[in-house]
C-alpha positions in Angstrom: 126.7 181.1 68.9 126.4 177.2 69.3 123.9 176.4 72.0 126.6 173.7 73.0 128.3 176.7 75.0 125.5 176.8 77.4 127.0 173.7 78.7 128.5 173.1 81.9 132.0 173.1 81.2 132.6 169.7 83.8 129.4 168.3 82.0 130.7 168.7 78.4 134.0 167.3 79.5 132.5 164.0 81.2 133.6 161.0 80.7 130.3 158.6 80.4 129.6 156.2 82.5 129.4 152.4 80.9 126.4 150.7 82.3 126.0 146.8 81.6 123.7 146.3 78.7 120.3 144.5 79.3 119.6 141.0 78.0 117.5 141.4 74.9 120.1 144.1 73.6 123.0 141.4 73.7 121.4 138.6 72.6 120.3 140.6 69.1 124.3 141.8 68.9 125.6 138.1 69.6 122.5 136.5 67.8 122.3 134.1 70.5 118.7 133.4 71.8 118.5 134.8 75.6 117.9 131.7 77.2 121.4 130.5 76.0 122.9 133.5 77.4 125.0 133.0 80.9 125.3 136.5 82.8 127.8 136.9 85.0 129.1 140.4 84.4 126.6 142.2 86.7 126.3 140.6 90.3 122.7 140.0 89.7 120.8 137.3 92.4 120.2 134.3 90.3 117.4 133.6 92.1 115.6 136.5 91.9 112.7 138.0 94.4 111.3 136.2 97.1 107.9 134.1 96.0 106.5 136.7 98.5 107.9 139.5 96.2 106.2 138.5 93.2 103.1 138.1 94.8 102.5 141.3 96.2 103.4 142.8 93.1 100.4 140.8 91.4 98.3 142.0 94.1 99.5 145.6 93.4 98.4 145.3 89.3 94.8 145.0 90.8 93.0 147.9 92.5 91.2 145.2 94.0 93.7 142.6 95.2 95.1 142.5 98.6 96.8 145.7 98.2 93.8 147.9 99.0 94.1 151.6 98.2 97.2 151.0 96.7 97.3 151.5 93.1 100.1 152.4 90.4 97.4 154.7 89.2 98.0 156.9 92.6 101.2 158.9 93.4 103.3 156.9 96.3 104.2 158.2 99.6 107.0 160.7 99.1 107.5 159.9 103.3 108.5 156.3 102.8 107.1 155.4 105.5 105.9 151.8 105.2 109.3 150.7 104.0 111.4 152.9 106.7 109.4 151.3 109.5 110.0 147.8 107.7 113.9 148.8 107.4 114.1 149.7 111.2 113.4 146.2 112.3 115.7 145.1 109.4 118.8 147.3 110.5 118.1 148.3 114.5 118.0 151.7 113.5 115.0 154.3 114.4 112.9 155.1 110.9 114.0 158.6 111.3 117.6 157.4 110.3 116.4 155.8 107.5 116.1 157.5 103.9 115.3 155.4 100.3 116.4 155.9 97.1 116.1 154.4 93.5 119.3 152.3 94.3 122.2 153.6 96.4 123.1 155.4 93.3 120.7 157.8 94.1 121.7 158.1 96.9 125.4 158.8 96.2 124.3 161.8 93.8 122.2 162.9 96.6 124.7 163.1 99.3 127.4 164.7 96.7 125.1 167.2 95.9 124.0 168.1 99.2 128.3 169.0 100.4 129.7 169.8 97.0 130.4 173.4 95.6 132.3 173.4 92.5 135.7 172.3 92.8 135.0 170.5 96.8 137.8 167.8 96.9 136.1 164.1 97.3 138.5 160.9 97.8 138.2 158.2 96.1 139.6 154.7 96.5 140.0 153.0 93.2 139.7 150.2 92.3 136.2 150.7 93.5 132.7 151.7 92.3 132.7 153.8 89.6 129.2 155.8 90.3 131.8 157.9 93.1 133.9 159.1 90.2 131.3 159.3 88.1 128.7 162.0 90.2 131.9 163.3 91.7 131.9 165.1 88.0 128.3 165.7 87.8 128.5 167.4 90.8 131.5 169.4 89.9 133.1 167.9 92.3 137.0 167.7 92.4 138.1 163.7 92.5 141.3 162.4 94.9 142.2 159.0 93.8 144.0 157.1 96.4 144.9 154.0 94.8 144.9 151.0 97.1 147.8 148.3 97.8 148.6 145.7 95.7 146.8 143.6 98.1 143.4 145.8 97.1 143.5 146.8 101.0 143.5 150.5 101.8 146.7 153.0 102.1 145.5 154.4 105.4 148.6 156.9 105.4 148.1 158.2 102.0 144.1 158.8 102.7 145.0 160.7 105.7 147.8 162.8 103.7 145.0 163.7 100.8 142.3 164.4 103.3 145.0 166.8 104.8 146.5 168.4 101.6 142.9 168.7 99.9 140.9 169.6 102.4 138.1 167.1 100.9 134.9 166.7 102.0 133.8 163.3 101.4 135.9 159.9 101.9 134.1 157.1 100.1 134.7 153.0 101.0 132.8 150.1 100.3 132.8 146.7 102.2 132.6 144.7 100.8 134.7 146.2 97.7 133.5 145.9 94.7 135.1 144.9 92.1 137.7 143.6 94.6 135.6 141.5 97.2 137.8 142.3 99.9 136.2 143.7 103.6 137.2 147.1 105.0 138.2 146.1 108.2 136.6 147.9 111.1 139.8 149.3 112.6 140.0 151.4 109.6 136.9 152.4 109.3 137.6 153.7 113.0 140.8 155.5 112.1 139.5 157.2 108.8 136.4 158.2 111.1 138.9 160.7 113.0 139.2 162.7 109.6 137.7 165.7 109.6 135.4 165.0 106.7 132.4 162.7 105.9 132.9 159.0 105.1 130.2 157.1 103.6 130.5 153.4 103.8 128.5 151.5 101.2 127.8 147.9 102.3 125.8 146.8 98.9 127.4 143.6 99.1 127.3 143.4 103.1 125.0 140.4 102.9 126.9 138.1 101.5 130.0 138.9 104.2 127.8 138.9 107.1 127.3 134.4 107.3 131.2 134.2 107.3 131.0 136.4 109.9 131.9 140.0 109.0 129.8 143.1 111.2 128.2 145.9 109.5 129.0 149.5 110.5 125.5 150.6 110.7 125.2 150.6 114.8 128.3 153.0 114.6 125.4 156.0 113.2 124.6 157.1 116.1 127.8 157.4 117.8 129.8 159.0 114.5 128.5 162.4 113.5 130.7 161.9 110.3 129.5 158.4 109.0 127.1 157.9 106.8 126.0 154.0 105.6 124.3 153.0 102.4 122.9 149.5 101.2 120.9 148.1 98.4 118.0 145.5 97.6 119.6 144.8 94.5 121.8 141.9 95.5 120.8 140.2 98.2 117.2 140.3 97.4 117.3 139.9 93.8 115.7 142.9 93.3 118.1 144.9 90.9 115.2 145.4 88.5 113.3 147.6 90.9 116.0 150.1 92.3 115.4 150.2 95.9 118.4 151.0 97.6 118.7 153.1 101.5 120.7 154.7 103.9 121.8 155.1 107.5 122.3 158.8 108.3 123.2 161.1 111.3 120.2 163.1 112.1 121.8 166.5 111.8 122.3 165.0 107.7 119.7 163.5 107.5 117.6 166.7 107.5 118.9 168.1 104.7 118.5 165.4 102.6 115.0 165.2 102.9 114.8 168.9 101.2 116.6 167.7 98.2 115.5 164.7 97.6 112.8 164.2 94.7 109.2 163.7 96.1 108.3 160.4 94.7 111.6 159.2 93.7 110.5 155.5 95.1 107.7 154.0 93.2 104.8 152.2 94.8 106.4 149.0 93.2 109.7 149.5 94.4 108.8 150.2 97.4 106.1 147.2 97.9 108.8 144.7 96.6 111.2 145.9 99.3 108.7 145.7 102.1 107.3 142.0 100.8 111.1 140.8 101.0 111.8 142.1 104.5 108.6 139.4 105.3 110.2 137.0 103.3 113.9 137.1 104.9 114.5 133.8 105.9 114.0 132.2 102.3 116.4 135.1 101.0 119.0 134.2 103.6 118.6 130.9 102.2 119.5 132.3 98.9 122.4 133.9 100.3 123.8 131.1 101.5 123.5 129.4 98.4 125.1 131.9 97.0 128.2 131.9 99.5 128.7 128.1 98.7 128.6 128.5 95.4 131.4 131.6 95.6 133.9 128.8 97.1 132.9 126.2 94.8 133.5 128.8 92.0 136.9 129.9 93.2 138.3 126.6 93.8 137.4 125.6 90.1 138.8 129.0 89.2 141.9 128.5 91.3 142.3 125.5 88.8 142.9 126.9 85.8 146.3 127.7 85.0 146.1 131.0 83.4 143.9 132.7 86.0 144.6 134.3 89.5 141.0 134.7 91.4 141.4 136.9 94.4 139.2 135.6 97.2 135.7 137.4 98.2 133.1 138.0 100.8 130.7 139.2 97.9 129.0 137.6 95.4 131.6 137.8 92.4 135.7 137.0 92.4 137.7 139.4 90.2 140.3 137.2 88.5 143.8 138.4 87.1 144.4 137.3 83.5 148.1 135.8 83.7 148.6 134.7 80.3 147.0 136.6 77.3 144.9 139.6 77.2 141.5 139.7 79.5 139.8 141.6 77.0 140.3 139.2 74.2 139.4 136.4 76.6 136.3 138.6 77.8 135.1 138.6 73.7 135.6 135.1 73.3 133.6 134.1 76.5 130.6 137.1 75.3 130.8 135.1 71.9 129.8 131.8 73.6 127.2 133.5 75.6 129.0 133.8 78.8 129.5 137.5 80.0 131.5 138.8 82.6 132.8 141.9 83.1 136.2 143.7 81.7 137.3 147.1 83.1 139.3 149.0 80.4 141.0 150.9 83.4 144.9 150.9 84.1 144.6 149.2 87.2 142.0 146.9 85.9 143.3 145.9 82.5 144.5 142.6 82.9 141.4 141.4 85.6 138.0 140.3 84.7 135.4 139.9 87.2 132.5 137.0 87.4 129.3 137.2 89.1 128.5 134.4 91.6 125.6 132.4 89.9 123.7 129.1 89.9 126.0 125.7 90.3 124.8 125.3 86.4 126.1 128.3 85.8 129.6 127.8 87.6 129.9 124.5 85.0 129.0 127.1 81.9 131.6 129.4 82.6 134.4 126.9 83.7 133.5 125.5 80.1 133.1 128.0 78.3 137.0 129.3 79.7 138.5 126.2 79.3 137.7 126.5 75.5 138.5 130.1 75.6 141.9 129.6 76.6 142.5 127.2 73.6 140.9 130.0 71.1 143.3 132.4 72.2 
């Protein structure tokens, strides 16, 4: 027999996901030193963590810094509970609401796992986040793809037909959309909360909506036995590198996550970093709002160029159609002059490519850098 046959049929099958590849790994394939390297194709903070951030996390490399008891040496709290009670401020939410992961990824797999028997029907809204899709299979789940308007909005009609037909258990959205940048209005959110299934809202990108004026979802909780809200540290606090992500959950849910989660899925770093930038939010709201200005800045000079389409965005990235030649081959030639960005190989993707919001420097790079591209192909 092969041992290959022990497999989980829906495992073996899988379609890998693509992650971005780190810095040091593409600058030893282009042979471009990493300091020359622009990145743009993850929706990274260019900033980073807050100068409070990195401090803490010196104090935590010494047993006898500020930090006290806390040391890497010692298993962290599998409760949370520093960083919940930090959260609750953050969000108006009670701590007991409140459960972290190692990025909202983990928390996706977690909720999946928690309502999924083989073959559960989950609907999925593409072009989206493709960690749904992707632990949808690991779980065994069974995907719905409801494709959204031309427009990137959502077909209400056709989500309520699927949730009917498939009897699915899980409707996933995210609001800001990513790769799209478009909001989920509210009303809609309201409608699809009338379904008889769970929908989970991700708002990893909520910060950056939130100073044009856009309202989170998370006060609904309480009132929505079927709604479930994640968000990240990633983004908005510069903090991909740590994985802190959390979410908002009704209590009767709630309660069974907490048997399957892992005990000490946060680490002590992760979760000091997140706790030092909720005392540090005003200088990352400052980030933010750089951010946000340079977005506009970045679509206007976008809008510019003749063979480009941006959409606009509340995020911190604008997905742009490619409307004469081939985004791929115009993704390559950018990667060759040390500007990456990201290309989906996906049918309703294949002509986009979608840049990451960075420094004003940055903006200038990548305006060059497609100026020139467009002359190369």
């Amino acid at each position: 027999m092969s041992f290959a046959d022990l497999l989980r049929p829906e495992i073996a099958g899988l379609e890998p996901y693509t992650p971005i590849l780190p810095l040091d790994v593409l600058a030893a394939r282009l042979g471009i030193p990493i300091e020359r390297l622009v990145k743009l194709d993850a929706n990274e903070n260019p900033y980073g963590p807050s100068p409070r951030t990195t401090q803490a996390l010196a104090d935590l490399a010494s047993i006898d810094g500020p930090a006290g008891r806390l040391s890497i040496a010692i298993y962290p709290d599998p409760a949370q509970t520093r960083l919940r009670a930090a959260l609750s401020g953050y969000v108006g939410q009670p701590a007991a609401s409140i459960l972290c992961g190692a990025g909202a990824d983990e928390l996706i797999d977690l909720v999946l796992r928690l309502f999924l028997s083989p073959g559960d029907a989950v609907i999925d809204c593409p072009p989206t986040f493709g960690m749904y899709s992707f632990d949808t299979g690991v779980n065994a789940g069974r995907l719905i793809t409801v494709p959204r308007r031309a427009d990137f909005s959502l077909d209400i009609p056709a989500i309520e037909a699927a949730a009917a037909s498939s009897r699915a258990k899980l409707l996933f959205l995210t609001s800001p959309n990513n790769p799209t940048g478009n909001l989920t209005p509210p009303a809609e959110i309201a409608r699809l909360l009338r379904l008889p299934l769970l929908v989970v809202v991700d708002e990893a990108y909520m910060e950056f909506a939130e100073p044009g004026g856009a309202t989170s979802v998370i006060p609904w909780v309480p009132r929505h036995a079927n709604l479930a809200v994640l968000r990240t540290f990633s983004k908005w606090a510069g903090l991909a590198g740590m994985r802190v992500g959390y979410g908002i959950f009704p209590d009767w849910m709630i309660a069974q996550l907490w048997k399957i989660k892992q005990p000490y899925n946060l680490s002590l770093g992760a979760e000091t970093a997140a706790i030092a930038s909720l005392s540090d939010i005003d200088y990352l709201r400052a980030n933010v709002a750089r951010i946000v200005a340079e977005r506009d800045r970045l679509l206007a000079r976008l809008g510019a160029l003749p063979f480009l389409l941006p959409h606009p965005s509340e995020s911190n990235f604008i997905l742009c159609r490619v409307t004469q030649g081939d985004a791929h081959a115009l993704k390559l030639a950018l990667e060759r002059a040390g500007v990456l960005v990201r290309y989906y190989n996906t049918p309703l993707l294949r002509d986009y490519i979608r840049i990451s919001v960075g420094t004003p420097a940055q903006t200038d790079a990548v305006i060059a850098a497609l100026q020139q591209a467009s002359v190369g192909t």
